[in-house]
N, C-alpha and C positions, 0 to 999 in steps of 0.2 A: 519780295515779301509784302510790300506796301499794296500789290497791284492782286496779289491773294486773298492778303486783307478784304479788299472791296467786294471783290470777287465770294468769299464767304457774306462779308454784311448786306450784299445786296440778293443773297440766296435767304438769308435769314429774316429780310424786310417783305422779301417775295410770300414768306413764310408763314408770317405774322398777319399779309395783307390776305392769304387765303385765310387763315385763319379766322379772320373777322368777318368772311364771308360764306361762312358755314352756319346755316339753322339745324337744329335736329327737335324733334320730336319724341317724345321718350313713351312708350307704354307700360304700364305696371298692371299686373294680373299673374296668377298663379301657372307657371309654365311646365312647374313639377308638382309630383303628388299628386291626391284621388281627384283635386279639380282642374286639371289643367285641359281638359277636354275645353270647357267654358273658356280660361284661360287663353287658350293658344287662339280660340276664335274671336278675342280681343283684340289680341296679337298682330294677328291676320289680318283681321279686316281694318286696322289701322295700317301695316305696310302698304296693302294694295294702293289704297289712297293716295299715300307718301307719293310710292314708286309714279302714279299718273298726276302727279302733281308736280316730278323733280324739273320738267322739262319749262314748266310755268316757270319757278322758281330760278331758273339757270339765263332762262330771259330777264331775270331781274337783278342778276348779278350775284347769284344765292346757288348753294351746295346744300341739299335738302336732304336729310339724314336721319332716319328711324334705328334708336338706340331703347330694345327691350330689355325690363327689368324682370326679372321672377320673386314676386314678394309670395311665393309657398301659402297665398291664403293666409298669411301670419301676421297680425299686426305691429311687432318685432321688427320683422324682416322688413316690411312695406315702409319700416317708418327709419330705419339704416337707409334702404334704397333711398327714399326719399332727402335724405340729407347727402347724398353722393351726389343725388340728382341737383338739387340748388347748388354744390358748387361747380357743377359744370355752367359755365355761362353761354355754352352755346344752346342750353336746351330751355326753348321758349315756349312748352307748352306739354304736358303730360295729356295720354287716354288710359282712361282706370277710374275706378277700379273694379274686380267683379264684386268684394264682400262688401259691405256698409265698413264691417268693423277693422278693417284696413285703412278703408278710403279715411272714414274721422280723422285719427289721429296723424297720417300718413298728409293730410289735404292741409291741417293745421303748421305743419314742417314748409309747405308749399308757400302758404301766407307770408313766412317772415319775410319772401324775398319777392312777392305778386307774383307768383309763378302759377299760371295758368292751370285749371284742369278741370276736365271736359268727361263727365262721366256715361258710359253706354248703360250702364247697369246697378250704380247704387240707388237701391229705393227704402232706407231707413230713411224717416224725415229731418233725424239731426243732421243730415247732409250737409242741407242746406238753410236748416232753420237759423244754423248758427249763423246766416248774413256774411258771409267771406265772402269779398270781393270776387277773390280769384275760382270760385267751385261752384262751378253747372254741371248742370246732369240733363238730356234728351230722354232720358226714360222717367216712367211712372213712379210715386211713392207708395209706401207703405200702406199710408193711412187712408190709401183709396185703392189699391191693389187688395187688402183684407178684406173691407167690405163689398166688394165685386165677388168676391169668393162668396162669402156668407149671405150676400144677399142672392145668387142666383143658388147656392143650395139650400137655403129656404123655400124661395117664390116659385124654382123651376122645378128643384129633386123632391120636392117637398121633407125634404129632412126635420126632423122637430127635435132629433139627439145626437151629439158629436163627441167625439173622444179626440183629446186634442195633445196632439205632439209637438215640440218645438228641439232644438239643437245648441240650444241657451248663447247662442250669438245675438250681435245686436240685429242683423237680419233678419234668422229663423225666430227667435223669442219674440220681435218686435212683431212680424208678421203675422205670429199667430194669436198675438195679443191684438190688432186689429182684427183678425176675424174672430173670435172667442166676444168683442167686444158689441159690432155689428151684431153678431148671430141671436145674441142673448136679448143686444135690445130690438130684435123683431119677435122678438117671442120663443126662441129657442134655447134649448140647456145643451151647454156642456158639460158631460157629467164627468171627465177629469179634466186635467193641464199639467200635461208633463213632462219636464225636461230634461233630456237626456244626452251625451256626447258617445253614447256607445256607436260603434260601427261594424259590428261583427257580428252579436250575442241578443236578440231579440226576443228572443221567447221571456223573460224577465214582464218585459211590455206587450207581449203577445198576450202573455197570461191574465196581466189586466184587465184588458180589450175583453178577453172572454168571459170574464169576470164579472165585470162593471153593469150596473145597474139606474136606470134602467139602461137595457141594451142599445148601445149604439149603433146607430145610422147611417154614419158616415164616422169616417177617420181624417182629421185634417195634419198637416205634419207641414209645418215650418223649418226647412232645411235645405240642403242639398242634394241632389242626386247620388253624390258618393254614400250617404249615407240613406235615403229612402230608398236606393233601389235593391240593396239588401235587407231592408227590414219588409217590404213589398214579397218579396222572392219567401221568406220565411212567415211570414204571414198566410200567403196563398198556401205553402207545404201544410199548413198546421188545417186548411180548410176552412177558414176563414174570410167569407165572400165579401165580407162587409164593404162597402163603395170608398175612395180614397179619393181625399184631394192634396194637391198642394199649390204652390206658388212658382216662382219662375227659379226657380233655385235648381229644379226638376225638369228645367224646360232642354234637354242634352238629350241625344241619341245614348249615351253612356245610359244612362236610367232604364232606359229599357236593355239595353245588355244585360247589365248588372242584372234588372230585376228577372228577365227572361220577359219573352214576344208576348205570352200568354199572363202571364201572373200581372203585366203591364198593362195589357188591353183595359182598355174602360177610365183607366183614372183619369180626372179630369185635374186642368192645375189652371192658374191663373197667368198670365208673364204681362212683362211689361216691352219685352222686346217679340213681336209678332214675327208669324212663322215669313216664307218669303214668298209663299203666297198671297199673303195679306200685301202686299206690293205691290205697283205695276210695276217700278224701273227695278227691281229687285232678280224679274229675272236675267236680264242682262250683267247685273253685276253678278251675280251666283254663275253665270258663264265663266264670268274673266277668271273670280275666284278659283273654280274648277281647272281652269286653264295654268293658272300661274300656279297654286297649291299644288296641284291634285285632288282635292277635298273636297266635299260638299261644304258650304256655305250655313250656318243656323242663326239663329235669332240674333242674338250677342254679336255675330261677324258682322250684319248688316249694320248695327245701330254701330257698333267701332267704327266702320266706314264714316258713318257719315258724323259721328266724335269729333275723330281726325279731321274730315273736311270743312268743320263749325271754325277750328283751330287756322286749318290753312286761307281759307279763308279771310279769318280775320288779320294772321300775317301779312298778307298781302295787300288786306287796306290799310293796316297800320305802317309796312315800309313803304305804301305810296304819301299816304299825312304825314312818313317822316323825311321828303324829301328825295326817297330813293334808299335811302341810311340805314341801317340796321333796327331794327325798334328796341326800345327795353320793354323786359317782363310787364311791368306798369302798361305801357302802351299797349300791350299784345290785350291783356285780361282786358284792358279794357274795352277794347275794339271786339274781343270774344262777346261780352254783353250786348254791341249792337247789332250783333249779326242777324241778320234775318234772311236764312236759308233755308232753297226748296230743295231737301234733300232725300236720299232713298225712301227714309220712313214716313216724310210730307213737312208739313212748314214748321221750322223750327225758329225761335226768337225765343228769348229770355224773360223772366220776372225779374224785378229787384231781389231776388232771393237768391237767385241765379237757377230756378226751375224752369223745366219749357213751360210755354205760358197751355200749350194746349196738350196732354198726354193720351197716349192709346193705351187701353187694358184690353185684354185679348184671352176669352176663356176659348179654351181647347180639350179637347179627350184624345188619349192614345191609341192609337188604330189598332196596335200589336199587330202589324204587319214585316217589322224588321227596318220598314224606311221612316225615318222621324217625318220625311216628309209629306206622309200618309195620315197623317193625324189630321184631325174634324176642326175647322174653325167654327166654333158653335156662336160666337158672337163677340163686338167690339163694342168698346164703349171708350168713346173720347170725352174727358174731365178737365177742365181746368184747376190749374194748381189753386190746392188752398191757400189763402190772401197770409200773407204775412202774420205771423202773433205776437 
C-alpha cells in the first residue's frame, strides 16, 4: 500500500509539474451566427501562429495551447467568456475581439487580473482611450478610419450629399458618426442619420433613400456585412444606383454573397485590416493558411496572425526576464507594450494607450467578381495614433 502510495503521489506531482508548464492563448470572436465568417478568421489566424510557434515554446520547456472562445458578437456572452477566461490561470494572453462593443466591457473583466489582450480589429476609440494597461489593438481607429471615408468621398467622388446608416452598435453608430462628422465639416450634408438593427426588411429605409431630399449621392452604412449585404441586395432590386460605402465591418467575402457579385460591384468601404495584397510576407502565410485550413486567408486572418505573434512574442521575453519560470499576467502585458515587432502587416510597437503607434487605412471597391480577392486597392494611408486626451 505504502509503495502505491508514492507510486500515485509521484503521478500526481508529475501532474501538477506538467501542469505548470502549460501556456494557452485564448481567442474571443464570434464563431456562430450572421458573423462568424470574420470571426473564424480571428480564429484562424491566431491558431496557425500558436501551431508555428508550439515547437519554440516546447524548447523552453512550455506546452503552447489555443483555447477558442465563441462570444456570438454579444456583449453578454464575450463578458461570461471573459470571466471563465481569468480563471483559467494557464491563459496568459487573449486575441479579440472583432465588435468594439464586446471587446469594452469584455477587455474591462480582463483588467482585474492584467490579463493581456491584443486586438486585430477593434477600432471604436473607447478601446483604448480608457488607458488599460493590459488592451492594444494593431489595427486602425475609428476616428481616423471615418474620416478617410468622408474625406476621399468628398475630394475624390466628389459627393456633396450622403444618406447615412449606422446599426446603433458602439462600432457601426461610432463609425458613422466619425464620418457624418468629417463630411459636414468639409462642406458636405448629410441629409439623414439613421439607426437601424433590422436585418431582413429594407424597403422601410429604402423608401427614405428615395424620398430624401435633396437627393443623395452616396449612401454610407455603419455596420456589418451580415446586415449591409442584404440591405445592398434589396436596394439594387428596387433600382436604386445610388453609390455605397462602408467601413471594415463589410470587409468579408460573405457581403458579397449576401449581397450578390452584381448588386456588390462598385461599393467602396474603408478597413483597417488590408486585403493580402497589400502585403509582401502575406502571401506566403495565405499559403500555409490555405494549406492547413483549406480556406482563403482575408484581412482579419492576417492581422489575428500577427495579434497572436505581438503576444508570443512577448511570452517569450517575459519567461526569459523571468529566469526560464513561467511569467505572471502582470509580466506578460507588460512585456506586450514593449514589443516591437516586424510583422505580416509591417512594424508594430505600442503607444501609452496601448494603440499601434503607426496604423494602415485601406480604401478598396468590390470588383463583383465572386473572388474577395479581386477587389481594387484604391489607396493607403498610414496615421499615427491620436496622442492621448
Amino acid at each position: 500500500m505504502r509503495k502505491l502510495g508514492l507510486v500515485v503521489a509521484g503521478v500526481a506531482a508529475l501532474g501538477m509539474a506538467l501542469g505548470q508548464n502549460v501556456i494557452k492563448i485564448a481567442t474571443q470572436s464570434p464563431l456562430s451566427g450572421p458573423q462568424a465568417a470574420l470571426g473564424e478568421q480571428i480564429k484562424l489566424g491566431a491558431e496557425l501562429a500558436v501551431e508555428e510557434a508550439k515547437a519554440r515554446f516546447r524548447q523552453l520547456g512550455f506546452d503552447l495551447q489555443l483555447v477558442p472562445y465563441d462570444d456570438q458578437a454579444n456583449p453578454d456572452v464575450g463578458v461570461a467568456n471573459a470571466n471563465r477566461i481569468i480563471n483559467d490561470p494557464d491563459i496568459l494572453g487573449v486575441v479579440g475581439h472583432l465588435n468594439s462593443g464586446v471587446a469594452i466591457p469584455s477587455s474591462e473583466v480582463y483588467a482585474r487580473v492584467n490579463l493581456v489582450m491584443v486586438s486585430p480589429a477593434n477600432t471604436n476609440p473607447r478601446v483604448t482611450d480608457r488607458k488599460l494597461p493590459n488592451v492594444n489593438r494593431i489595427c486602425g481607429r475609428d476616428d481616423v478610419q471615418g474620416p478617410a471615408g468622408a474625406e476621399y468621398a468628398f475630394n475624390n467622388l466628389g459627393v456633396r450629399t450622403v444618406f447615412v446608416i449606422h446599426d446603433k452598435t458602439a462600432y457601426g453608430q461610432g463609425l458613422a458618426e466619425e464620418f457624418k462628422k468629417r463630411f459636414e465639416a468639409l462642406g458636405g450634408r448629410a441629409v439623414a442619420f439613421v439607426g437601424t438593427e433590422e436585418t431582413s426588411n429594407f424597403v422601410p429605409i429604402i423608401n427614405q433613400i428615395r424620398g430624401a431630399r435633396p437627393i443623395p449621392q452616396l449612401i454610407y452604412f455603419g455596420g456589418i456585412y451580415s446586415q449591409i449585404g442584404p440591405f445592398v441586395k434589396q436596394l439594387r432590386e428596387r433600382g436604386l444606383t445610388t453609390r455605397l460605402m462602408g467601413g471594415d465591418g463589410l470587409d468579408s467575402s460573405e457581403f458579397e454573397r449576401l449581397a450578390g457579385s452584381q448588386a456588390a460591384k462598385g461599393t467602396y468601404y474603408t478597413t483597417v485590416a488590408g486585403p493580402v495584397s497589400a502585403f509582401p510576407k502575406a502571401r506566403a502565410l495565405a499559403q500555409r493558411f490555405k494549406q492547413r485550413f483549406g480556406k482563403e486567408i482575408e484581412g482579419f486572418g492576417v492581422y489575428a496572425y500577427d495579434s497572436a505573434n505581438v503576444i508570443l512574442t512577448a511570452l517569450e521575453n517575459a519567461i526569459k526576464a523571468n529566469g526560464g519560470r513561467k511569467p505572471t499576467r502582470e509580466q506578460v502585458a507588460k512585456a506586450v507594450r514593449e514589443v516591437k515587432l516586424e510583422g505580416v502587416t509591417g512594424t508594430i510597437e505600442f503607444d501609452e494607450k496601448g494603440d499601434i503607434k503607426k496604423a494602415k487605412y485601406f480604401i478598396m471597391q468590390v470588383a463583383g467578381t465572386g473572388n474577395w480577392a479581386d477587389n481594387k486597392l484604391i489607396r493607403v494611408v498610414e496615421v499615427a495614433a491620436p496622442a492621448a486626451r
